[in-house]
Backbone as a ProteinNet text record, in pm:
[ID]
protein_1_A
[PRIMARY]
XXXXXXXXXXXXXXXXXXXXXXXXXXXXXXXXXXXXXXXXXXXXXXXXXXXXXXXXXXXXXXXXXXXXXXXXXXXXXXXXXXXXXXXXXXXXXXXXXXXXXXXXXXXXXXXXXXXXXXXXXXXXXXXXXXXXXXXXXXXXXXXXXXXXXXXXXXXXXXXXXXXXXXXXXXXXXXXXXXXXXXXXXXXXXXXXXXXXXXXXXXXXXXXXXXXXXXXXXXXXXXXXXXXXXXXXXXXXXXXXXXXXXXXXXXXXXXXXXXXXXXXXXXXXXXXXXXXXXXXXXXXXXX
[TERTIARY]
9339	9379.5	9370.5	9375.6	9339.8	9378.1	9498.2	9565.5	9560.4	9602.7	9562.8	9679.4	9748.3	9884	9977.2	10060	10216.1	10250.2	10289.9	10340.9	10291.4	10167.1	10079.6	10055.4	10038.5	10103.1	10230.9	10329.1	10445.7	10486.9	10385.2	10439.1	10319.4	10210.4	10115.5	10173.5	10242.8	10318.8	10420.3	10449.4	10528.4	10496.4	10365.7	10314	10238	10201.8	10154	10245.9	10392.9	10454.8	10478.2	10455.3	10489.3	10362.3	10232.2	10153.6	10076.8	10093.5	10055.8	9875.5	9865.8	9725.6	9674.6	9612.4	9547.3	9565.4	9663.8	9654.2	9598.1	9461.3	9468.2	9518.5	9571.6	9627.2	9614.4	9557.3	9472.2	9619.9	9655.5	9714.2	9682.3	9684.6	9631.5	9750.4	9870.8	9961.4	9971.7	10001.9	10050.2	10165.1	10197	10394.5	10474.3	10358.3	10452.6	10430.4	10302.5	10307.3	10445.8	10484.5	10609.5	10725.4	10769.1	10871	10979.4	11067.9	11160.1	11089.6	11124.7	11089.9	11148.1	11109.6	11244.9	11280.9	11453.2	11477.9	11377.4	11366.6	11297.8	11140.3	11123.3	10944.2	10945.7	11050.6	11039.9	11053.4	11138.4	11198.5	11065	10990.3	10864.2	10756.2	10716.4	10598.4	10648.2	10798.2	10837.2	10748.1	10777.7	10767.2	10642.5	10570.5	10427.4	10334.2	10420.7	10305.8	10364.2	10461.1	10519.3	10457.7	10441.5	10409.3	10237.2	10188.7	10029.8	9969.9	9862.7	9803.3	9695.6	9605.1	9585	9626	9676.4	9705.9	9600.2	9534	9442	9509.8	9408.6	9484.1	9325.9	9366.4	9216.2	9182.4	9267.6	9276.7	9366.7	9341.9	9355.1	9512.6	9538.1	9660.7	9804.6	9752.6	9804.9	9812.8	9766.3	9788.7	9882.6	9857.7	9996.3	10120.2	10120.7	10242.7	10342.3	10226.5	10294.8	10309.9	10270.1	10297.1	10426.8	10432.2	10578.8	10652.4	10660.6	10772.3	10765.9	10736.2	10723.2	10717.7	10641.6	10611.5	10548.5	10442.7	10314.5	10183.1	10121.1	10008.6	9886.8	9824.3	9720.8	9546.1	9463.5	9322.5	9284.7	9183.2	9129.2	9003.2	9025.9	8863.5	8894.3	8766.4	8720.3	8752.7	8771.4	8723.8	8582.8	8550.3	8398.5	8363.1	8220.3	8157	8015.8	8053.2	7901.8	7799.3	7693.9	7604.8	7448.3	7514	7394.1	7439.8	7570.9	7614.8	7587.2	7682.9	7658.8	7597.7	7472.5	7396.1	7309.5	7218.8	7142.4	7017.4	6998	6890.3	6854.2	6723.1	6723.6	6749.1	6844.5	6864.4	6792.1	6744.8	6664.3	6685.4	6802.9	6847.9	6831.9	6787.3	6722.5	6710.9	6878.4	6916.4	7001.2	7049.4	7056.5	7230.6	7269.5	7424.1	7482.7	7591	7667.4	7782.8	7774.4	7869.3	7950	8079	8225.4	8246.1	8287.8	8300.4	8446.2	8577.1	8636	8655.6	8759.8	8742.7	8914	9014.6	9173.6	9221.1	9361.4	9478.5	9510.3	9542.7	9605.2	9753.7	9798.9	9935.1	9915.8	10069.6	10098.1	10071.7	10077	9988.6	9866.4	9754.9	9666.9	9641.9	9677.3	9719.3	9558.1	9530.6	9443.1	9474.9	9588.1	9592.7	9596.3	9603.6	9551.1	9400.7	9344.8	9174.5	9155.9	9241.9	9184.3	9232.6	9328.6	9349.6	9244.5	9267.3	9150.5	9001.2	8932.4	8859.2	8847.1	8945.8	8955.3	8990	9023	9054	8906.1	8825.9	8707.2	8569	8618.8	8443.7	8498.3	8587.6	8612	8559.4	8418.5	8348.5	8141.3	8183.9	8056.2	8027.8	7936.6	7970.3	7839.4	7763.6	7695	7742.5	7887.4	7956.4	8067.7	8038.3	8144.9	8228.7	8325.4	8402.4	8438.4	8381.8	8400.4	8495.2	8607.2	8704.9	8766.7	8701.8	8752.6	8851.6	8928	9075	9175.3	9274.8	9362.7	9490.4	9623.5	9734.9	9856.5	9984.1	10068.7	10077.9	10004.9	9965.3	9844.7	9775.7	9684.6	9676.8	9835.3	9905.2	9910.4	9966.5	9987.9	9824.7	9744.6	9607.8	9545	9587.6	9460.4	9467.4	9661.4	9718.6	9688.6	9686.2	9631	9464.3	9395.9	9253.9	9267.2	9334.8	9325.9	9417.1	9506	9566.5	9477	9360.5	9284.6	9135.1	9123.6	9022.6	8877.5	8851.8	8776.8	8776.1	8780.6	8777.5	8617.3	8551.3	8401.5	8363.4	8424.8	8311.5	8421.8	8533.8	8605.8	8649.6	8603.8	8640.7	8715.2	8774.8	8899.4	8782.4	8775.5	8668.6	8755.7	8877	8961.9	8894.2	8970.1	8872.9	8752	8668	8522.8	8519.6	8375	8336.9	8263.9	8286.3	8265.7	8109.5	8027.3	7890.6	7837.8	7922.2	7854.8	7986.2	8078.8	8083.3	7966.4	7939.8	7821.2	7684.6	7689.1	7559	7602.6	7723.2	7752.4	7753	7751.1	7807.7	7674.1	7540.2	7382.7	7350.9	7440	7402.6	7438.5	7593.2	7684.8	7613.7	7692.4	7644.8	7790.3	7923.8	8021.9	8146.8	8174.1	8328.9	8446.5	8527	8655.7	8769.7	8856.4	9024.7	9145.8	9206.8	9328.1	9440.6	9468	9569.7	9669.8	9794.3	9872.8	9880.9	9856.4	9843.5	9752.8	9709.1	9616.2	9616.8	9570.1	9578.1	9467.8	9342.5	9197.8	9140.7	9061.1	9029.5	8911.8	8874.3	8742.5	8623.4	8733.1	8660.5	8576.3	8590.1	8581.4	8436.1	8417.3	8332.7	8221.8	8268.4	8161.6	8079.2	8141.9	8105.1	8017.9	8042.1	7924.1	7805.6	7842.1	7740.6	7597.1	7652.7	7606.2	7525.3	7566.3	7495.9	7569	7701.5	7763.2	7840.7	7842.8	7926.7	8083.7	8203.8	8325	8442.4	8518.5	8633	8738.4	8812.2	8935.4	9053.9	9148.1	9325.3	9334	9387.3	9412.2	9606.5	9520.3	9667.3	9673.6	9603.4	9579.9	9455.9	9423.5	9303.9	9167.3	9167.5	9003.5	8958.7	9103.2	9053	8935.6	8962.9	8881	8710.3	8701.8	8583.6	8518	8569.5	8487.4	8483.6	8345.2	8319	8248	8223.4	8130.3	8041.5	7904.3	7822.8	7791	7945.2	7975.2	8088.7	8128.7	8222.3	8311.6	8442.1	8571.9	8699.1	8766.5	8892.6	8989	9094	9185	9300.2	9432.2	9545.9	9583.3	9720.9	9755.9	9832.9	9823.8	9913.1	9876.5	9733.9	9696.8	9597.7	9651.9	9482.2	9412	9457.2	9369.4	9264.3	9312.5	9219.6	9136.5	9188.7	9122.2	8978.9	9036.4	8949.6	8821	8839.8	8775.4	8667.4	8712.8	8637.9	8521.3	8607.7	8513.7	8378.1	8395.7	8326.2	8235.5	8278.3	8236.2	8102.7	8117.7	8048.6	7901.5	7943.6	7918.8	7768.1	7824.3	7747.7	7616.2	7696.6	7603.3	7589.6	7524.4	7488.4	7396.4	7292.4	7171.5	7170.4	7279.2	7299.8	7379.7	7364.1	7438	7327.6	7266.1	7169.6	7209.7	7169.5	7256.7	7211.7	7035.2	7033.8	7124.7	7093	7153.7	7300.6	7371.1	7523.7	7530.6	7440.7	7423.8	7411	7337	7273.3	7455.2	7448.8	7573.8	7723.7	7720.5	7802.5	7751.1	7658.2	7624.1	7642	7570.4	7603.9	7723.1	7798.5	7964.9	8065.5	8056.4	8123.3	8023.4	7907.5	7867.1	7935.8	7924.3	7952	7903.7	7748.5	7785.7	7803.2	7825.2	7890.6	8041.5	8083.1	8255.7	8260	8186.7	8143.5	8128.4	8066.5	7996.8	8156.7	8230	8328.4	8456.9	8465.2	8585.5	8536.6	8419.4	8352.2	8433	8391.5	8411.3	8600.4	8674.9	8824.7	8885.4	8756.7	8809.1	8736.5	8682.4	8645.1	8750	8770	8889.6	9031	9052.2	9196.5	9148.4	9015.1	9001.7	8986.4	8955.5	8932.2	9064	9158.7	9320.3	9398.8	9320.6	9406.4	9296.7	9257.2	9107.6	9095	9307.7	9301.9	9265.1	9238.5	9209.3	9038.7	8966.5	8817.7	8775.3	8819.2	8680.1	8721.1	8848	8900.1	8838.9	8793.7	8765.1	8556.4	8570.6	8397.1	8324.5	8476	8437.2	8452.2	8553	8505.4	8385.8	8323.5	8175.8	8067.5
5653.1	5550.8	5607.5	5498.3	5539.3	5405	5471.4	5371.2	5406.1	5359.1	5381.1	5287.2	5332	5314.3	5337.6	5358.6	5369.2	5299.4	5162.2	5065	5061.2	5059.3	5048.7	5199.6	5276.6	5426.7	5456.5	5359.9	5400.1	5288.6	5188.6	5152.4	5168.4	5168.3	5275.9	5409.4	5479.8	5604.6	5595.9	5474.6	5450.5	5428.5	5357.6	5353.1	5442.8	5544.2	5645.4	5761.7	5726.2	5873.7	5783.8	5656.5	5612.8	5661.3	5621.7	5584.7	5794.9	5835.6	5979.9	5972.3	5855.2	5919.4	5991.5	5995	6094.8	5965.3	6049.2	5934.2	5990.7	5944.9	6002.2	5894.1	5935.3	5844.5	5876.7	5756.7	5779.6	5705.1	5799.7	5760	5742.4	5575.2	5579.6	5495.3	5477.2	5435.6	5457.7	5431.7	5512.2	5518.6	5426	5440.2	5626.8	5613.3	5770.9	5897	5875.3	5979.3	5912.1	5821.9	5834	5925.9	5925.8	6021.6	6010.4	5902	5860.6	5747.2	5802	5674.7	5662.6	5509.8	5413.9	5479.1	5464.1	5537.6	5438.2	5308.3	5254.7	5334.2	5349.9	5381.9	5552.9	5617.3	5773.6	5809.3	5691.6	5694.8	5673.2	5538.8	5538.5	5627.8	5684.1	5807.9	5895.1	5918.6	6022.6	6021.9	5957.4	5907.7	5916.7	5841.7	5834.6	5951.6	6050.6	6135.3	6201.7	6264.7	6391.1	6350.5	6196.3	6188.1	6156.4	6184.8	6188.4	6323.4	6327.1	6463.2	6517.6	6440.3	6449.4	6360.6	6401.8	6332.3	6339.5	6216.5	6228.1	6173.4	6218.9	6154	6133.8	6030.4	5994	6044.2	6150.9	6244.2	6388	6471.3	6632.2	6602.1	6504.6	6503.5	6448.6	6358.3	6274.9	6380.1	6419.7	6558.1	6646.9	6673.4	6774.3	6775.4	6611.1	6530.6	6507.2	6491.8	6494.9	6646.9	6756	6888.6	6882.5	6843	6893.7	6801.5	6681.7	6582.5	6556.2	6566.6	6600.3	6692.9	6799.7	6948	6902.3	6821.3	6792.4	6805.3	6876.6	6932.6	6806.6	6760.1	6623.1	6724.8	6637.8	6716.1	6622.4	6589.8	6480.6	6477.4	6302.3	6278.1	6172.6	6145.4	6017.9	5879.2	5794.3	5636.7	5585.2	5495.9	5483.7	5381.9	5393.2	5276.3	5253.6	5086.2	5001	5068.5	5105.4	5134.9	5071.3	4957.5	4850.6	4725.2	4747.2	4628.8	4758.3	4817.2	4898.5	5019.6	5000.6	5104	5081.6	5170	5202	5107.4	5017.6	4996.9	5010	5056.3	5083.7	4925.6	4970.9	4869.3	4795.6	4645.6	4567.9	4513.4	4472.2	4384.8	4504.2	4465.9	4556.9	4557.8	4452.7	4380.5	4432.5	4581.5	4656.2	4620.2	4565.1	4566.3	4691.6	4748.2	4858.7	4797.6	4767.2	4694.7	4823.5	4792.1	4875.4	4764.4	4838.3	4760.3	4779.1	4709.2	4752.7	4635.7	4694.5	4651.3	4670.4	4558.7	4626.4	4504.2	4495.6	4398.6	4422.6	4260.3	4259.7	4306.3	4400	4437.4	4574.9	4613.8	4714	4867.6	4877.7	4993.4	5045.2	4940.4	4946.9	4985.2	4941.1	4960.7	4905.2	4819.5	4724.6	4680.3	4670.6	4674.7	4758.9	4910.2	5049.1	5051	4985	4947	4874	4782.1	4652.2	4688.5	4809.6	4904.5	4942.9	5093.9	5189.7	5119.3	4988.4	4949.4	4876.9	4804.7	4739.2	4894.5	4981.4	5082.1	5144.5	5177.3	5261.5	5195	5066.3	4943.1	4819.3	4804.3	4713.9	4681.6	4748.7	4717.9	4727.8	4727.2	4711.6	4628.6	4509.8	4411.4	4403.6	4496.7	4572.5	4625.3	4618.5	4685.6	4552.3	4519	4446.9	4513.4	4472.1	4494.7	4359.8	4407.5	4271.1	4328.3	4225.3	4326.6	4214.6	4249.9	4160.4	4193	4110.7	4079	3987	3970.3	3863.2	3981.9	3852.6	3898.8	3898.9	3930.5	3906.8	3939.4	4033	4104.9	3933.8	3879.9	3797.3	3733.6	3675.5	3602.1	3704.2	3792.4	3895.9	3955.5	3967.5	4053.9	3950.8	3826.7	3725.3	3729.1	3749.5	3739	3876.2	3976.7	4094.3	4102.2	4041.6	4045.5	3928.3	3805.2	3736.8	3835.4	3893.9	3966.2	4040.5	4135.8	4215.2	4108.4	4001.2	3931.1	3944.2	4028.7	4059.3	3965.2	3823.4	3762.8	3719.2	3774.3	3724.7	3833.4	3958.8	4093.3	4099.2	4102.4	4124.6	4023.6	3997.6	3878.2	3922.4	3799.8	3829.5	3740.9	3818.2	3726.2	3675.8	3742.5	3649.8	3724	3689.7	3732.5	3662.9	3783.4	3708.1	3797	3722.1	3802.4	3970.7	4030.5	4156.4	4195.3	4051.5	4063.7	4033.4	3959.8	3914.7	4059.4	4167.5	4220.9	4368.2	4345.8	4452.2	4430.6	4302.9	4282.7	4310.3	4262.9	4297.3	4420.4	4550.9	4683	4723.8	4675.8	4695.6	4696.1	4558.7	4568	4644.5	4706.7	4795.4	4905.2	4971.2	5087.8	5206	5149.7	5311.2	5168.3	5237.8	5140.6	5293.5	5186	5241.8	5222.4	5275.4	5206.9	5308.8	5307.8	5397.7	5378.1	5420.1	5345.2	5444.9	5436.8	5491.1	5621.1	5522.4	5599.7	5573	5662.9	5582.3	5730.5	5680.3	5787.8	5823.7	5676.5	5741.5	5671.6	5529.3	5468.9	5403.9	5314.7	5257.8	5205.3	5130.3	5096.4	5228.5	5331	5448.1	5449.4	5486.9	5530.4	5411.5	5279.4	5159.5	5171.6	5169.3	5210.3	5356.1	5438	5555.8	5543.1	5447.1	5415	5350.6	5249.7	5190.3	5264.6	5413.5	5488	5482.9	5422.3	5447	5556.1	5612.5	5717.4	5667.8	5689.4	5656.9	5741.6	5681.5	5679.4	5653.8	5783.3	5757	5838.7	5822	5921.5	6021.2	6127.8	6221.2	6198.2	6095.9	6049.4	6031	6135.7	6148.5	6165.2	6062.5	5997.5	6055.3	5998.2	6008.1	6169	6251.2	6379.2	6453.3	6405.2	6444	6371.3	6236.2	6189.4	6188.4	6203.5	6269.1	6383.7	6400.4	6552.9	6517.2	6669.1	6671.5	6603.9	6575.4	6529.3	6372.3	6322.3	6150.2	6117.2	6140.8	6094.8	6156.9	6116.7	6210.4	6145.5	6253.5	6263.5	6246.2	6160.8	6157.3	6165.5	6217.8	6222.5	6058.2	6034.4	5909.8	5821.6	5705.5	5664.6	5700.6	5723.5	5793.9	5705.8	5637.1	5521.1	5553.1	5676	5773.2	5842.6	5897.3	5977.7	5885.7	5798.9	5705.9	5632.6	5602.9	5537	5691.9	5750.3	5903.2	5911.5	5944.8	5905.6	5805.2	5675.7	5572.9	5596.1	5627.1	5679.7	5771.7	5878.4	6010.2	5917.7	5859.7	5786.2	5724.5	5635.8	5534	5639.1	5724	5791.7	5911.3	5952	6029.9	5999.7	5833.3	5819.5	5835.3	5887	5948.3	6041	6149.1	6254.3	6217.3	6147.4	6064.1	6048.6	6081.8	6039.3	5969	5845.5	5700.5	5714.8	5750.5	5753.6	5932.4	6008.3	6110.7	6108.4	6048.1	5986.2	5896.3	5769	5732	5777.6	5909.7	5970.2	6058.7	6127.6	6188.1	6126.5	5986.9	5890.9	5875.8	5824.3	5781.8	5903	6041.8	6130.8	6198.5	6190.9	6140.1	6102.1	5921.8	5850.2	5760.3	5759.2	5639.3	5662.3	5545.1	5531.7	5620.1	5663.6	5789.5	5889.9	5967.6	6100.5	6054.3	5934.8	5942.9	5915.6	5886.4	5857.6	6016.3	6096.4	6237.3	6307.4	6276.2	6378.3	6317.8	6201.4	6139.5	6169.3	6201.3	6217.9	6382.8	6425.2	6535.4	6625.9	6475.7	6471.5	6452.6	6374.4	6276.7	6363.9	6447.3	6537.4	6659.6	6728.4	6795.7	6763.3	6624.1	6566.5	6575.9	6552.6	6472.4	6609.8	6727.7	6837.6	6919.5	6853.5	6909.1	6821.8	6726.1	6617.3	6570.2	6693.9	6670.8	6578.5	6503.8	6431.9	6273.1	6273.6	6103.5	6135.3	6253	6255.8	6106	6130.1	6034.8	5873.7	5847.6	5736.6	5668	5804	5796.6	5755.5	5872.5	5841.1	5686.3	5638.1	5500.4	5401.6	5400.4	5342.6	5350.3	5404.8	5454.1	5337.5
7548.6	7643.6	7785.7	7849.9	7988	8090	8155.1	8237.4	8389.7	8471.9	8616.9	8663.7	8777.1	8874.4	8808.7	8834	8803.5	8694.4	8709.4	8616.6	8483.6	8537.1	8370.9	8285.3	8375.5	8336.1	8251.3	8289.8	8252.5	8089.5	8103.5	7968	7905.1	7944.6	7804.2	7750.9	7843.6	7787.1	7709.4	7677.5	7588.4	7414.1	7417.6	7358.5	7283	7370	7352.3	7310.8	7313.5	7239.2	7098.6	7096	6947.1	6875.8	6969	6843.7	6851.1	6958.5	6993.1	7002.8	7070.6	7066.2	7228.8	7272.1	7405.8	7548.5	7670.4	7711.1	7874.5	7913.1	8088	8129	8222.6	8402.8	8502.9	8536.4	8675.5	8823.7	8893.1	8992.9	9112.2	9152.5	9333.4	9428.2	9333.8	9412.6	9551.4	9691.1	9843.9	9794.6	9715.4	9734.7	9695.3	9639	9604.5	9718.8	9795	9976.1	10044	9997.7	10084.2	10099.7	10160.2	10223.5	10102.9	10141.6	9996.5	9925.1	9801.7	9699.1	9631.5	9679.7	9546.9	9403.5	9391.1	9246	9138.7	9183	9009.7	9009.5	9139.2	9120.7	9067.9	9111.5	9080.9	8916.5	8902.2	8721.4	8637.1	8679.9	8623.9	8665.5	8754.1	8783.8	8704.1	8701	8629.1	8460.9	8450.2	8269.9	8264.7	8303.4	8314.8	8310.7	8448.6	8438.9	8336.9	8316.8	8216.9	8089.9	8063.5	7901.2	7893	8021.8	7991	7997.5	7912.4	7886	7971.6	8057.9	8175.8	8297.3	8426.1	8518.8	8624.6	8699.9	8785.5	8897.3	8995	9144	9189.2	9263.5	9366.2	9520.8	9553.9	9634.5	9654.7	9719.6	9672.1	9738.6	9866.6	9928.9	9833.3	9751.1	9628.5	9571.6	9453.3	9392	9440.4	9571.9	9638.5	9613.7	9674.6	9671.3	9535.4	9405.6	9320.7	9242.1	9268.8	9201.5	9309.4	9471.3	9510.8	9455.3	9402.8	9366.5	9260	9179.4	9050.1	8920.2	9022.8	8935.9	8863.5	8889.3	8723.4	8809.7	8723	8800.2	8796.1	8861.6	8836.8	8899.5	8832.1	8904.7	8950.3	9052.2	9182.2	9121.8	9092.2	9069.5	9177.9	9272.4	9361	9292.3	9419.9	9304.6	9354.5	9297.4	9249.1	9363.1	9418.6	9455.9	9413.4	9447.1	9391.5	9454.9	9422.8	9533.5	9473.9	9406.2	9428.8	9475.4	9521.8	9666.5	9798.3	9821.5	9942.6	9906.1	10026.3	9968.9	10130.6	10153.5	10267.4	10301.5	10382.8	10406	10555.3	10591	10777.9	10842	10938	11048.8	11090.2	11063.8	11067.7	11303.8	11267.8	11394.6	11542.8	11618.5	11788.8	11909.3	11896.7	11981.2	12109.1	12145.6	12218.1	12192.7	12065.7	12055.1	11960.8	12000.8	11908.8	11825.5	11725.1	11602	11557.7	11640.9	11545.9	11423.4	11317.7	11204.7	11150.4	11108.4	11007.7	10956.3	10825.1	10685.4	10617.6	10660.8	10566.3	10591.8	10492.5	10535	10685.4	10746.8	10830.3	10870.6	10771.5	10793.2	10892.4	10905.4	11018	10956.5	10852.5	10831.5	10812.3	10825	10859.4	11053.3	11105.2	11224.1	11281.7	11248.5	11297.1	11479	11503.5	11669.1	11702.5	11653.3	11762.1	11776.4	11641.4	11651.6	11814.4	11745.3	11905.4	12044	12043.9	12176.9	12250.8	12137	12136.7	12213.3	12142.2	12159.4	12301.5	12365.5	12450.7	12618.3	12559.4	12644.9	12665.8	12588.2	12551	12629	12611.2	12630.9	12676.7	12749	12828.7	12942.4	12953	13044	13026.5	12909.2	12799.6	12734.8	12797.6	12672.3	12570.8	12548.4	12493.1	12340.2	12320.7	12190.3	12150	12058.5	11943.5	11847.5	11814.7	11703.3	11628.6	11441	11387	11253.4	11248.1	11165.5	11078.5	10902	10805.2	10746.9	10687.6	10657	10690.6	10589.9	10600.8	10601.7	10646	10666.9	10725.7	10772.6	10847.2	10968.9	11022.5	11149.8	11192.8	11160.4	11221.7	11341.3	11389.5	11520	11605.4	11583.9	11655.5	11706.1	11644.9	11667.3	11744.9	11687.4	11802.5	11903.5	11947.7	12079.6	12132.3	12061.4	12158.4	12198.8	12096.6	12166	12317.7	12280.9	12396.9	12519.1	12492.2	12645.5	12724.2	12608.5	12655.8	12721.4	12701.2	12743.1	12700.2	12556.1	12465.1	12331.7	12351.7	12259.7	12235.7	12319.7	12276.4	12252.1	12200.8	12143.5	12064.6	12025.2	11890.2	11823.4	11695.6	11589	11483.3	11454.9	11332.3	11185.5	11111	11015.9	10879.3	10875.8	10756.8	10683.1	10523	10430.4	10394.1	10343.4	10283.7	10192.7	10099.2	9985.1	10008.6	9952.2	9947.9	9945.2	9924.5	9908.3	10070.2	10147.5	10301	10340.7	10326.7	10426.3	10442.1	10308	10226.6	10317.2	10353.3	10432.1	10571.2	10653.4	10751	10773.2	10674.6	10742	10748.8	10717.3	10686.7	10817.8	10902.2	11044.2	11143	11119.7	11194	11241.6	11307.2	11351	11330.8	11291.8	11284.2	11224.5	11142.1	11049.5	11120	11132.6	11177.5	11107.5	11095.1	11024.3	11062.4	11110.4	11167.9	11099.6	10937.8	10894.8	10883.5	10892.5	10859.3	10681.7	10611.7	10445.6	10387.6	10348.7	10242.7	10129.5	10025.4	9866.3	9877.6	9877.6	9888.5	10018.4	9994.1	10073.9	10041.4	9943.5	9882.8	10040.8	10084.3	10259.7	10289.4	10339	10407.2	10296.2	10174.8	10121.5	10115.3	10119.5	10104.6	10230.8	10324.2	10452.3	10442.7	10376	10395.1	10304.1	10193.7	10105.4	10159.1	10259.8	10366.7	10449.2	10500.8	10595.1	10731.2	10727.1	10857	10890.3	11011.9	11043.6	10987.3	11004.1	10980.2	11090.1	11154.1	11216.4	11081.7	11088	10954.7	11047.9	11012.2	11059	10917.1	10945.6	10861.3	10786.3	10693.2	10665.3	10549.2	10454	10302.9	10240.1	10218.5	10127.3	10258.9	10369.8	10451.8	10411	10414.9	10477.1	10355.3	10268.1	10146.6	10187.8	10220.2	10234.1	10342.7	10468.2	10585.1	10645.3	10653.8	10731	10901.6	10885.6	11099.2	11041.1	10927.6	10927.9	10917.7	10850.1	10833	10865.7	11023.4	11106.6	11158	11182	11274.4	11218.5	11202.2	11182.7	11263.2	11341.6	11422.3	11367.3	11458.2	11420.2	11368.6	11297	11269.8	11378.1	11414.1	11545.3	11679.6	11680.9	11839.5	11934.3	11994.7	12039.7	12139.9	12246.6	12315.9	12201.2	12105.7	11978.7	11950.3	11926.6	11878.4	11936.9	12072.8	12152.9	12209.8	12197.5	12195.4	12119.3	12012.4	11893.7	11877.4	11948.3	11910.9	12030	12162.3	12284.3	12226.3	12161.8	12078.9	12035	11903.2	11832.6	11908.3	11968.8	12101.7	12141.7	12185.9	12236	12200	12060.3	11989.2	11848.2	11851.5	11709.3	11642.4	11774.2	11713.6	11614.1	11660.1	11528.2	11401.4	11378.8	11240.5	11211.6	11061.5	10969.5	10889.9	10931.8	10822.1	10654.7	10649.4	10530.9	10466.5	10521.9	10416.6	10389.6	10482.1	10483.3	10380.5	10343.1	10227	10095.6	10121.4	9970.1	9929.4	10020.1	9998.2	9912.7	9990	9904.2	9784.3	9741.7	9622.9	9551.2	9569.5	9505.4	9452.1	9528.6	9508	9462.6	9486.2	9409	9365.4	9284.7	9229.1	9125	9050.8	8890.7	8781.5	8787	8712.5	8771.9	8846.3	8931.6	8869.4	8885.2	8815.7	8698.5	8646.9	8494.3	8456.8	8486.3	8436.5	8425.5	8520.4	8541.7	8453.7	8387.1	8338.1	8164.7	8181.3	8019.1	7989.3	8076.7	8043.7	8016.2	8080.7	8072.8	7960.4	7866.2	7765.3	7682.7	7674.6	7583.3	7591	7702.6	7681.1	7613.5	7638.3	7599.9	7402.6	7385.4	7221.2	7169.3	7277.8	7165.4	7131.3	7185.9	7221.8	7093.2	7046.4	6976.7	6869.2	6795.7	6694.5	6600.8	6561.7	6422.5	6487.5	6660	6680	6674.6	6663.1	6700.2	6632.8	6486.1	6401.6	6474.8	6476.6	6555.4	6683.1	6767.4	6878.8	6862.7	6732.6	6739.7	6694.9	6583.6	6543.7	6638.9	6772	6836.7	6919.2	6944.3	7046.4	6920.7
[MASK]
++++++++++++++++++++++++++++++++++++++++++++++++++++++++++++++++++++++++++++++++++++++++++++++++++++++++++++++++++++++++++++++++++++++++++++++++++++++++++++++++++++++++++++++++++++++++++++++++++++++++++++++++++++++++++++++++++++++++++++++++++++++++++++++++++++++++++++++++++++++++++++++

């Protein structure tokens, strides 16, 4: 068996000390990088992880977090992207515009208005550069009213949600995806976006620090919209040295489906050779 978050972690493990068969769990909760956590959520991670035989995390910072709060040791596998939705094709459009791109809930930990700061501080006198930023949310009133204070309502758009297949085409056109969020475990955005071939703007606030390097983007502190707006200038300016396609290959090589496929085979062979009386069980299902 093989469960993933917390909750469902915690009552497959139940199941799993009745029936004893092999159980991985895959953890990408944020709730548990928190500082305090809730007694019901600690009671269940508790259970969960202690009674699974491998524990995964979808970043090396996650993992940390739970060997210090937990004392259970987990190993970091990536999470996966499509990369026959996002995937590389050369920049068709030559229109002398620079497309900032992001991609999250409209809530406050995303911090989607240090985006529309940053941005309005950086190129407020460029109208040469857009920012187009999908998502829904409770932050929305609030973000419209800050693009209108800044007087950038004709280069930054709020696009609501859409299907994942038109933002797949939108990031084809971009030129650098951004997201300044407060937490994150991993960050599926961040990697769709490199699948794509875009540089990436991420905060070192868990999850990015694992998926960007000097060669596919910059790292900023969390909460900083000078860094931020830096960064984005940084970018702006030297995107020539960003190789969109090898930034692509790199992703795919990465996290496609089999690169995480290759490495979860090889989990589930360790767990079945630990627990030899489910093999034939295991082989009759295949």
């Amino acid at each position: 068996m093989h469960a993933h978050f917390t909750d469902i972690g915690y009552m497959v493990s139940k199941l799993h000390k009745k029936m004893h068969i092999p159980l991985v769990m895959t953890e990408h909760y944020s709730g548990i990088m928190k500082h305090e956590i809730d007694k019901r959520l600690y009671y269940t991670a508790n259970e969960a992880y202690k009674n699974a035989d491998v524990l995964i995390t979808v970043s090396p910072a996650l993992r940390n977090v739970i060997k210090e709060k937990f004392d259970k040791e987990a190993i970091y596998i990536p999470n996966i992207v499509d990369i026959k939705l996002f995937n590389y094709t050369p920049k068709k459009i030559q229109d002398g515009i620079f497309r900032f791109v992001s991609v999250g809930a409209l809530k406050l930990e995303k911090r989607i208005d240090l985006t529309i700061e940053a941005f309005a501080h950086a190129f407020s006198d460029n109208e040469k550069v857009t920012l187009t930023i999908y998502g829904k949310g409770p932050e929305k009133s609030k973000l419209e009213k800050l693009i209108q204070s800044y007087h950038i309502d004709d280069r930054v758009k709020l696009m609501g949600l859409q299907s994942r297949k038109d933002i797949a085409a939108f990031l084809k056109k971009s030129d650098c995806f951004v997201l300044a969020s407060q937490a994150e475990t991993f960050g599926v955005v961040y990697i769709e976006a490199l699948a794509s071939g875009l540089p990436v703007i991420a905060t070192k606030c868990g999850g990015p620090e694992c998926i960007v390097n000097d060669k596919n983007g910059l790292l900023i502190p969390v909460n900083d919209s000078n860094a931020l707006a830096e960064a984005m200038k940084n970018i702006y300016h030297n995107i020539s040295k960003y190789d969109r396609e090898s930034i692509a290959k790199e992703a795919g090589d990465l996290y496609s489906p089999c690169a995480i496929a290759n490495r979860l085979d090889e989990v589930y062979e360790e767990v079945i050779a630990e627990a030899p009386k489910f093999k034939p069980i295991l082989d009759n299902a295949k």
